[in-house]
C-alpha positions, 0 to 999 in steps of 0.5 A: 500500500506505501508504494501505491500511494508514494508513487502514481500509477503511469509507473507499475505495468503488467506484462504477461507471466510467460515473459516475467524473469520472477516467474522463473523460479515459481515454475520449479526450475532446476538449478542447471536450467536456471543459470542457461536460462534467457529469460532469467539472464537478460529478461524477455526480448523486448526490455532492449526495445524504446518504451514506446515499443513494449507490449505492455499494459498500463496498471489502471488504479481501483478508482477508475470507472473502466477498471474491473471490480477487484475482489479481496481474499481474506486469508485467516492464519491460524499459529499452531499453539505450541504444548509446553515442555513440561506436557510434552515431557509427561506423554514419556511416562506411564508412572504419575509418582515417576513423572512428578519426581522427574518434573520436580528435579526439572524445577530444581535445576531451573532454581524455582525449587530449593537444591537438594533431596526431594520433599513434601513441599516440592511435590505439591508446588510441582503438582499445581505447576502442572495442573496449571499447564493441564488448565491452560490446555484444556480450560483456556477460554474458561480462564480468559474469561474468569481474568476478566470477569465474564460468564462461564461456559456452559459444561463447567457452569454449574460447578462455580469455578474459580481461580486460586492461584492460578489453578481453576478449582471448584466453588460448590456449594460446601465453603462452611463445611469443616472439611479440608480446602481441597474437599471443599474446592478440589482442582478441575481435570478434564475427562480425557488427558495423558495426566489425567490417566496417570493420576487415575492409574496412580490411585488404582494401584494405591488403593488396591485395585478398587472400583470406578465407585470408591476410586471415583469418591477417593479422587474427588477428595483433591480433584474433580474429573470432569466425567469421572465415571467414564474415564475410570472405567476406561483405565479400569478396563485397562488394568492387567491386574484386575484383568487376570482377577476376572479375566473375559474370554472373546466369544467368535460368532458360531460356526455353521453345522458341520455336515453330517448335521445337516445331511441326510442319511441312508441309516442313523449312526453313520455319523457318531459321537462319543462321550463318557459320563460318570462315575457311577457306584456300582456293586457286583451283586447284593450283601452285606459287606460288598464294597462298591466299584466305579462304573461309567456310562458310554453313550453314543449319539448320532450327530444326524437324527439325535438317536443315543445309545448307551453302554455301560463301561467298568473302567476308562481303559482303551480296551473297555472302550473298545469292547463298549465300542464293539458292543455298539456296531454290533447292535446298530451296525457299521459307522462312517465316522467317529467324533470323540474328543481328546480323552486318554482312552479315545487316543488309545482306541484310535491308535490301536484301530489305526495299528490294527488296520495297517496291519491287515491292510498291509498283511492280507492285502488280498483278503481284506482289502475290500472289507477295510474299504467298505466298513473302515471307520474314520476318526476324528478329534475336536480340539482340547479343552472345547467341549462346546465343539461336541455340543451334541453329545453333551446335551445328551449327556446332561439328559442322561444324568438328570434322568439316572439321579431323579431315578436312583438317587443316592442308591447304590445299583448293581450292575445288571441294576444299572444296566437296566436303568440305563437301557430304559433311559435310552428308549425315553431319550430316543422318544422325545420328539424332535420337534414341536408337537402338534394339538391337531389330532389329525396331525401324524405323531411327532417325529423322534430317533426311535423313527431312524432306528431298525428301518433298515437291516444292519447291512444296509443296502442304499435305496433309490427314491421311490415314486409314489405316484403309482402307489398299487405297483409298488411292491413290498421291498418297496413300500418299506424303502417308502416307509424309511424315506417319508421318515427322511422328508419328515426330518427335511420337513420339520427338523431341519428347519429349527436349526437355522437360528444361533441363539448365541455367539451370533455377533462376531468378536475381536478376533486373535491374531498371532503375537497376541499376549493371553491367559489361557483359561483352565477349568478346576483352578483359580482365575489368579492361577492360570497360565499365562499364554506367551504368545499365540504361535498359530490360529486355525480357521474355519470354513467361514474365515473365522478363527476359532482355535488357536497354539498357544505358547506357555512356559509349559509348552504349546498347546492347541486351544479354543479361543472361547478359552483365551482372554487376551489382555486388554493393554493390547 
C-alpha cells in the first residue's frame, strides 16, 4: 500500500507471466536450467526495445470507472499453539509418582525449587505447576474469561469455578463445611488427558485395585474429573491386574453345522459321537459287606437324527472302550465316522484301530482289502479343552444324568441294576420328539430317533427314491424303502428347519491374531492361577474365515486351544 500511494500509477505495468524473469523460479526450475536460462539472464526480448515499443499494459488504479471490480481474499492464519515442555515431557511416562519426581528435579535445576533431596513441599508446588499447564490446555477460554470477569461456559457452569492461584478449582456449594480446602474446592481435570490417566492409574494401584465407585469418591477428595465415571472405567478396563482377577474370554460368532448335521442319511449312526459320563457306584451283586466299584456310562449319539445309545463301561481303559465300542456296531451296525474328543482312552482306541488296520491292510492285502474299504471307520478329534465343539453329545449327556439321579438317587445299583436303568433311559431319550408337537389330532405323531432306528437291516443296502405316484405297483421291498424315506422328508420337513437360528455367539468378536499376549483359561483352578499364554504361535480357521482355535505358547509348552478359552489382555 506505501508504494501505491508514494508513487502514481503511469509507473507499475503488467506484462504477461510467460515473459516475467520472477516467474522463473515459481515454475520449479532446476538449478542447471536456471543459470542457461534467457529469460532469467537478460529478461524477455523486448526490455532492449524504446518504451514506446513494449507490449505492455498500463496498471489502471481501483478508482477508475473502466477498471474491473477487484475482489479481496481474506486469508485467516491460524499459529499452531505450541504444548509446553513440561506436557510434552509427561506423554514419556506411564508412572504419575515417576513423572512428578522427574518434573520436580526439572524445577530444581531451573532454581524455582530449593537444591537438594526431594520433599513434601516440592511435590505439591510441582503438582499445581502442572495442573496449571493441564488448565491452560484444556480450560483456556474458561480462564480468559474468569481474568476478566465474564460468564462461564456452559459444561463447567454449574460447578462455580474459580481461580486460586492460578489453578481453576471448584466453588460448590460446601465453603462452611469443616472439611479440608481441597474437599471443599478440589482442582478441575478434564475427562480425557495423558495426566489425567496417570493420576487415575496412580490411585488404582494405591488403593488396591478398587472400583470406578470408591476410586471415583477417593479422587474427588483433591480433584474433580470432569466425567469421572467414564474415564475410570476406561483405565479400569485397562488394568492387567484386575484383568487376570476376572479375566473375559472373546466369544467368535458360531460356526455353521458341520455336515453330517445337516445331511441326510441312508441309516442313523453313520455319523457318531462319543462321550463318557460318570462315575457311577456300582456293586457286583447284593450283601452285606460288598464294597462298591466305579462304573461309567458310554453313550453314543448320532450327530444326524439325535438317536443315543448307551453302554455301560467298568473302567476308562482303551480296551473297555473298545469292547463298549464293539458292543455298539454290533447292535446298530457299521459307522462312517467317529467324533470323540481328546480323552486318554479315545487316543488309545484310535491308535490301536489305526495299528490294527495297517496291519491287515498291509498283511492280507488280498483278503481284506475290500472289507477295510467298505466298513473302515474314520476318526476324528475336536480340539482340547472345547467341549462346546461336541455340543451334541453333551446335551445328551446332561439328559442322561438328570434322568439316572431323579431315578436312583443316592442308591447304590448293581450292575445288571444299572444296566437296566440305563437301557430304559435310552428308549425315553430316543422318544422325545424332535420337534414341536402338534394339538391337531389329525396331525401324524411327532417325529423322534426311535423313527431312524431298525428301518433298515444292519447291512444296509442304499435305496433309490421311490415314486409314489403309482402307489398299487409298488411292491413290498418297496413300500418299506417308502416307509424309511417319508421318515427322511419328515426330518427335511420339520427338523431341519429349527436349526437355522444361533441363539448365541451370533455377533462376531475381536478376533486373535498371532503375537497376541493371553491367559489361557483352565477349568478346576483359580482365575489368579492360570497360565499365562506367551504368545499365540498359530490360529486355525474355519470354513467361514473365522478363527476359532488357536497354539498357544506357555512356559509349559504349546498347546492347541479354543479361543472361547483365551482372554487376551486388554493393554493390547
Amino acid at each position: 500500500m506505501r508504494i501505491t500511494d508514494n508513487l502514481p500509477s503511469d509507473h507499475f505495468y503488467h506484462i504477461k507471466g510467460n515473459e516475467n524473469p520472477c516467474d522463473c523460479l515459481s515454475r520449479g526450475l532446476t538449478p542447471t536450467q536456471l543459470m542457461n536460462h534467457p529469460l532469467w539472464l537478460q529478461g524477455p526480448p523486448w526490455a532492449h526495445l524504446q518504451k514506446t515499443e513494449w507490449p505492455i499494459k498500463t496498471f489502471v488504479p481501483k478508482e477508475s470507472s473502466d477498471a474491473p471490480e477487484l475482489k479481496s481474499i481474506s486469508l485467516v492464519i491460524i499459529k499452531p499453539i505450541e504444548e509446553p515442555f513440561l506436557y510434552k515431557l509427561a506423554r514419556n511416562y506411564s508412572s504419575w509418582q515417576r513423572f512428578l519426581n522427574v518434573a520436580s528435579y526439572i524445577y530444581k535445576f531451573i532454581r524455582k525449587l530449593p537444591l537438594g533431596p526431594i520433599v513434601e513441599s516440592d511435590l505439591e508446588f510441582t503438582e499445581l505447576e502442572i495442573m496449571k499447564v493441564i488448565q491452560s490446555i484444556h480450560f483456556s477460554d474458561d480462564l480468559q474469561r474468569l481474568e476478566k470477569g465474564g460468564c462461564r461456559s456452559p459444561s463447567i457452569k454449574k460447578l462455580n469455578p474459580f481461580l486460586k492461584d492460578g489453578v481453576l478449582r471448584v466453588g460448590g456449594r460446601l465453603a462452611n463445611s469443616e472439611e479440608s480446602f481441597d474437599f471443599k474446592h478440589p482442582i478441575l481435570l478434564p475427562c480425557k488427558d495423558h495426566v489425567v490417566d496417570l493420576l487415575i492409574r496412580s490411585y488404582h494401584c494405591k488403593y488396591l485395585h478398587t472400583g470406578p465407585g470408591l476410586l471415583s469418591s477417593v479422587l474427588r477428595v483433591k480433584y474433580w474429573i470432569l466425567s469421572a465415571r467414564r474415564a475410570i472405567r476406561a483405565i479400569i478396563s485397562k488394568c492387567n491386574v484386575c484383568f487376570r482377577s476376572k479375566p473375559q474370554p472373546g466369544f467368535p460368532m458360531m460356526a455353521d453345522l458341520p455336515e453330517p448335521r445337516v445331511r441326510a442319511v441312508v441309516k442313523a449312526f453313520v455319523h457318531t459321537g462319543c462321550d463318557y459320563a460318570g462315575l457311577v457306584l456300582v456293586t457286583p451283586y447284593r450283601g452285606k459287606g460288598i464294597k462298591s466299584r466305579k462304573a461309567y456310562i458310554c453313550l453314543f449319539t448320532c450327530l444326524t437324527t439325535r438317536a443315543v445309545h448307551i453302554e455301560l463301561a467298568s473302567d476308562l481303559s482303551t480296551a473297555c472302550f473298545l469292547a463298549a465300542m464293539k458292543r455298539f456296531l454290533a447292535r446298530r451296525g457299521s459307522v462312517q465316522c467317529f467324533y470323540t474328543d481328546n480323552g486318554t482312552n479315545f487316543i488309545g482306541a484310535r491308535s490301536y484301530l489305526r495299528d490294527l488296520y495297517a496291519f491287515l491292510k498291509n498283511e492280507y492285502k488280498p483278503v481284506w482289502e475290500k472289507q477295510l474299504a467298505e466298513s473302515r471307520i474314520q476318526w476324528k478329534l475336536i480340539p482340547p479343552n472345547a467341549p462346546h465343539f461336541g455340543g451334541c453329545w453333551e446335551s445328551n449327556i446332561k439328559c442322561i444324568k438328570t434322568h439316572l439321579y431323579r431315578v436312583i438317587g443316592q442308591q447304590i445299583l448293581t450292575f445288571e441294576e444299572l444296566q437296566t436303568v440305563l437301557s430304559q433311559i435310552e428308549s425315553i431319550l430316543n422318544s422325545r420328539p424332535l420337534t414341536v408337537l402338534s394339538s391337531d389330532p389329525s396331525d401324524p405323531a411327532a417325529l423322534t430317533p426311535a423313527h431312524f432306528l431298525h428301518t433298515v437291516p444292519l447291512d444296509f443296502l442304499p435305496a433309490p427314491d421311490i415314486d409314489d405316484s403309482i402307489p398299487h405297483l409298488l411292491t413290498r421291498y418297496e413300500l418299506l424303502d417308502k416307509l424309511v424315506q417319508s421318515f427322511w422328508m419328515r426330518w427335511r420337513r420339520e427338523y431341519l428347519h429349527s436349526l437355522q437360528a444361533r441363539q448365541k455367539w451370533n455377533s462376531p468378536s475381536f478376533p486373535v491374531k498371532e503375537g497376541t499376549v493371553v491367559v489361557v483359561i483352565q477349568d478346576n483352578i483359580t482365575p489368579l492361577h492360570w497360565p499365562l499364554g506367551i504368545t499365540i504361535t498359530q490360529t486355525f480357521k474355519g470354513k467361514d474365515d473365522v478363527i476359532r482355535v488357536a497354539m498357544v505358547r506357555t512356559k509349559h509348552g504349546t498347546y492347541q486351544r479354543p479361543v472361547v478359552k483365551l482372554c487376551p489382555l486388554p493393554t493390547q
